[in-house]
PLY file of the C-alpha trace (Angstrom):
ply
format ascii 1.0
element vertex 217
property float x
property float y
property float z
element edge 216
property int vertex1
property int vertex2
end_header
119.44 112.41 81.42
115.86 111.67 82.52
116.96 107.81 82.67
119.20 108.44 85.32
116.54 109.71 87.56
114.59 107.79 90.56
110.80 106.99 90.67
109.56 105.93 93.36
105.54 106.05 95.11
104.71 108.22 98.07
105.67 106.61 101.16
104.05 108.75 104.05
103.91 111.74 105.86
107.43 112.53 105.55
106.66 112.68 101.97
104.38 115.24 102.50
106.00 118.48 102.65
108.45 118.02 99.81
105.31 117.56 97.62
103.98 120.50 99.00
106.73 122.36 98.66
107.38 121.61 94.80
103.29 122.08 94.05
103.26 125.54 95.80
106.52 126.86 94.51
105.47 126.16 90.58
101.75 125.95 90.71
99.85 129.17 91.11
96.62 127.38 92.37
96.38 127.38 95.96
96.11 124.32 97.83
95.92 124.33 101.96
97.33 120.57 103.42
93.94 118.64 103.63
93.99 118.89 99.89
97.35 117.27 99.18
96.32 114.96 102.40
92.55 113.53 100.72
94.86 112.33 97.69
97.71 110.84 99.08
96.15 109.50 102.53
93.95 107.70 99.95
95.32 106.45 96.31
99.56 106.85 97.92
100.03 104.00 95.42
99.26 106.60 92.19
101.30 109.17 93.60
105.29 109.31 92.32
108.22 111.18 93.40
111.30 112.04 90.99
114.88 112.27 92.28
118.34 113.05 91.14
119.41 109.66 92.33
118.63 106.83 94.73
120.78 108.16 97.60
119.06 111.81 97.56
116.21 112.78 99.96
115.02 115.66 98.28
112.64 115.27 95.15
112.68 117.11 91.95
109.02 116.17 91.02
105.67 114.84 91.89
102.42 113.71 90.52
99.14 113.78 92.57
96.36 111.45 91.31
93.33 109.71 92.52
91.12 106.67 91.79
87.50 106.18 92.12
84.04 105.60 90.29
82.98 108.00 88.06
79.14 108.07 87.35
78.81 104.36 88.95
79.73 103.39 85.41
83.39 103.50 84.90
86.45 104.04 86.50
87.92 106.87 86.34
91.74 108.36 87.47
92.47 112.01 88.00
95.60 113.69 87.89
95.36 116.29 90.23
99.05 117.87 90.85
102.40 117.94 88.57
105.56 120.08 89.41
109.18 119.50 88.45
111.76 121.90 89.87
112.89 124.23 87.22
116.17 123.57 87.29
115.66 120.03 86.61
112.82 120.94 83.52
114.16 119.43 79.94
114.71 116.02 81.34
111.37 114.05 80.22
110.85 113.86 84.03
107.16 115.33 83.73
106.08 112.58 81.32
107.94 110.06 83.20
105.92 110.74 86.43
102.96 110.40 84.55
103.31 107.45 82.79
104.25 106.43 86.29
101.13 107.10 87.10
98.75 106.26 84.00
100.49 102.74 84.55
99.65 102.47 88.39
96.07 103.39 87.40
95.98 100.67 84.78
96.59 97.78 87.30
93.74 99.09 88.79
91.53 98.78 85.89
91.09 102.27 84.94
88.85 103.05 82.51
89.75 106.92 81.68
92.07 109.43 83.03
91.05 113.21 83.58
92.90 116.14 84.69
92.45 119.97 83.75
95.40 122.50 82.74
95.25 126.34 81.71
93.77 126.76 78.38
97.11 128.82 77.33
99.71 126.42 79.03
100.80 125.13 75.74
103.62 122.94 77.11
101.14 121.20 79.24
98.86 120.24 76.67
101.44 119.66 74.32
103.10 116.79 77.02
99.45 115.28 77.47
98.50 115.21 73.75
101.96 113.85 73.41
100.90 110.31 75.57
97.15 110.32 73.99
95.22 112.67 75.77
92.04 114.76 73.82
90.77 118.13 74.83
87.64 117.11 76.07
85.90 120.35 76.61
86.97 124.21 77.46
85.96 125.11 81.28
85.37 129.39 81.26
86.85 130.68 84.12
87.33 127.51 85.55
90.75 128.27 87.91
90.64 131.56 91.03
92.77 133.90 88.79
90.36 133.89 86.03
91.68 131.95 83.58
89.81 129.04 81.38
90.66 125.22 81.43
90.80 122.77 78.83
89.59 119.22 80.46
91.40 116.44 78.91
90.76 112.62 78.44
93.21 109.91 77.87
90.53 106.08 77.34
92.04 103.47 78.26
91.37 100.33 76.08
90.90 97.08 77.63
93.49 94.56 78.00
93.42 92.19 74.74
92.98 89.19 77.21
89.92 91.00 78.72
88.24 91.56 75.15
89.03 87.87 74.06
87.95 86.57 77.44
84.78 88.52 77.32
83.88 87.99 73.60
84.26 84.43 74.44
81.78 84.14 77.20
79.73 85.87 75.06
79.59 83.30 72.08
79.66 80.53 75.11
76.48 81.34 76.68
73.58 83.77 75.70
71.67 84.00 78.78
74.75 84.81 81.57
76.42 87.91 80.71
80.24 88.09 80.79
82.43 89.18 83.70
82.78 92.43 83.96
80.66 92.84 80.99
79.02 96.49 82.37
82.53 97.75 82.54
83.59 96.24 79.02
80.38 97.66 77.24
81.32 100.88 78.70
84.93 100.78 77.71
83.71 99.63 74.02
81.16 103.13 73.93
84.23 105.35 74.72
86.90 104.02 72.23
84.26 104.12 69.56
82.34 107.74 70.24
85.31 109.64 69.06
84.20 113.17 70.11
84.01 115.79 67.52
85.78 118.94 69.31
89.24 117.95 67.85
89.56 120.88 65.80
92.09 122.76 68.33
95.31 122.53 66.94
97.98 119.79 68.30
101.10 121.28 69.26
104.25 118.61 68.76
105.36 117.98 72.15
109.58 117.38 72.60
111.69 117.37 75.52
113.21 120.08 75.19
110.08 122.51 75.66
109.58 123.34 79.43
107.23 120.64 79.61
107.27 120.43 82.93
105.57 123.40 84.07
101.89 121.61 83.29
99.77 119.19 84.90
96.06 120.27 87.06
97.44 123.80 86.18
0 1
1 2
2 3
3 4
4 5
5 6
6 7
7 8
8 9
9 10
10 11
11 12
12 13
13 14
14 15
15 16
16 17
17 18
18 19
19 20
20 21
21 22
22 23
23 24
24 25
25 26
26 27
27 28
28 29
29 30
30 31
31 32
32 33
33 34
34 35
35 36
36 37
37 38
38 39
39 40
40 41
41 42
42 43
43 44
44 45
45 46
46 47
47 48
48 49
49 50
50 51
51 52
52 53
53 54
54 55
55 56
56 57
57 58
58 59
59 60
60 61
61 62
62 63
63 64
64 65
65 66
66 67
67 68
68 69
69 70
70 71
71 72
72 73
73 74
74 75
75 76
76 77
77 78
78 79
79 80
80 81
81 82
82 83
83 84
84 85
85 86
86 87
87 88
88 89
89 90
90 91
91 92
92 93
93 94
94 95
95 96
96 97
97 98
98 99
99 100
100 101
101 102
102 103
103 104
104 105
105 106
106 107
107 108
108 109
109 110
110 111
111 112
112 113
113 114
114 115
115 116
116 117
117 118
118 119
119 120
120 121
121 122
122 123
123 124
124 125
125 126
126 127
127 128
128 129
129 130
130 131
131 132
132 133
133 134
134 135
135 136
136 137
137 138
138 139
139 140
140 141
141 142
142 143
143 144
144 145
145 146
146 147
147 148
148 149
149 150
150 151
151 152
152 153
153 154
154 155
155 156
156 157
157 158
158 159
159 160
160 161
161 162
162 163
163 164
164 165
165 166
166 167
167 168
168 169
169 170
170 171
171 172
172 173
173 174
174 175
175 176
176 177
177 178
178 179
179 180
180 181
181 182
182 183
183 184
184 185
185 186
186 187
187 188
188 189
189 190
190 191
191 192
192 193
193 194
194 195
195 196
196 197
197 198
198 199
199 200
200 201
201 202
202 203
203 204
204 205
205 206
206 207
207 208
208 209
209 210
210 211
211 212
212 213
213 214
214 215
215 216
């Protein structure tokens, strides 16, 4: 069962090629090591690992992300890589890694999360629109074999805190803005410009699809 199973966040080098090894072997996308190396050399603290237990050195999944300012006016994630061996598919290990992840980015103050997957890879779209993820546009020919994309979105909504903390500076003082009150505006624009390409079907997402064959791909 998928609560059985160990998280834990990349840890170094020796990391490395198991990641590489489960990304290559299930992901048709080609990556060469400087690729894998920009993400986890730099956000290691988004990145997750999935394994049988807590004694076991070899992983049965992985999630790639990054963290940085998008457009100087949010800030956005990414999640760049997601494999799960296929013989350990079934278990809710996928979404685990990326909740994993999604809450990692959070204590960073994200603002959005972004990743791309095949336009046909239902079970991938199915596992994102499954933790509140939109299709945010279709990308033609957007991957080497060919294939379209479907870039998805998942807003994160401020902190309740944040909102009451920033509403009351507001009604405190008119003439000094609120901390963080660029970044709140922002956030406020994206939960309320609910964007009108919704019309693609949602496909129910359960755990026993092979969900786990999704993620950049």
């Amino acid at each position: 069962m998928a609560e059985k199973i160990f998280y834990r966040s990349y840890k170094g080098e020796s990391d490395l090629p198991h990641i590489m090894g489960l990304v290559q072997s299930e992901l048709s996308e080609p990556y060469v090591v400087y690729t894998f190396r920009y993400f986890l050399h730099e956000w290691p603290h988004l990145s997750f690992l999935a394994y049988p237990d807590s004694t076991s050195n070899e992983p049965i999944g992985a999630i790639v992300c990054k963290q940085s300012a998008h457009k100087s006016i949010s800030n956005r994630g990414y999640i760049a890589m997601l494999s799960v061996d296929k013989r350990w598919r079934k278990r809710g290990i996928a979404s685990s890694l990326v909740r994993h992840s999604i809450e990692a980015m959070k204590s960073g103050g994200v603002d959005e999360i972004m990743l791309e997957t095949e336009y046909d890879n239902h079970a991938a779209l199915s596992l994102y629109e499954s933790l509140g993820f939109i299709r945010e546009k279709r990308l033609y020919r957007f991957y080497l074999n060919g294939k379209d994309a479907f870039r998805l979105i998942l807003v994160i909504p401020p902190p309740p805190s944040q909102s009451y903390s920033d509403e009351s500076s507001e009604d405190s003082s008119s003439t000094s803005p609120p901390i963080n009150s660029f970044i709140h505006q922002h956030r406020q624009r994206s939960m309320w410009k609910a964007p009108p390409y919704r019309a693609i079907p949602v496909i129910p997402y359960s755990d026993d699809e092979d969900d786990d064959h999704c993620s950049s791909r």
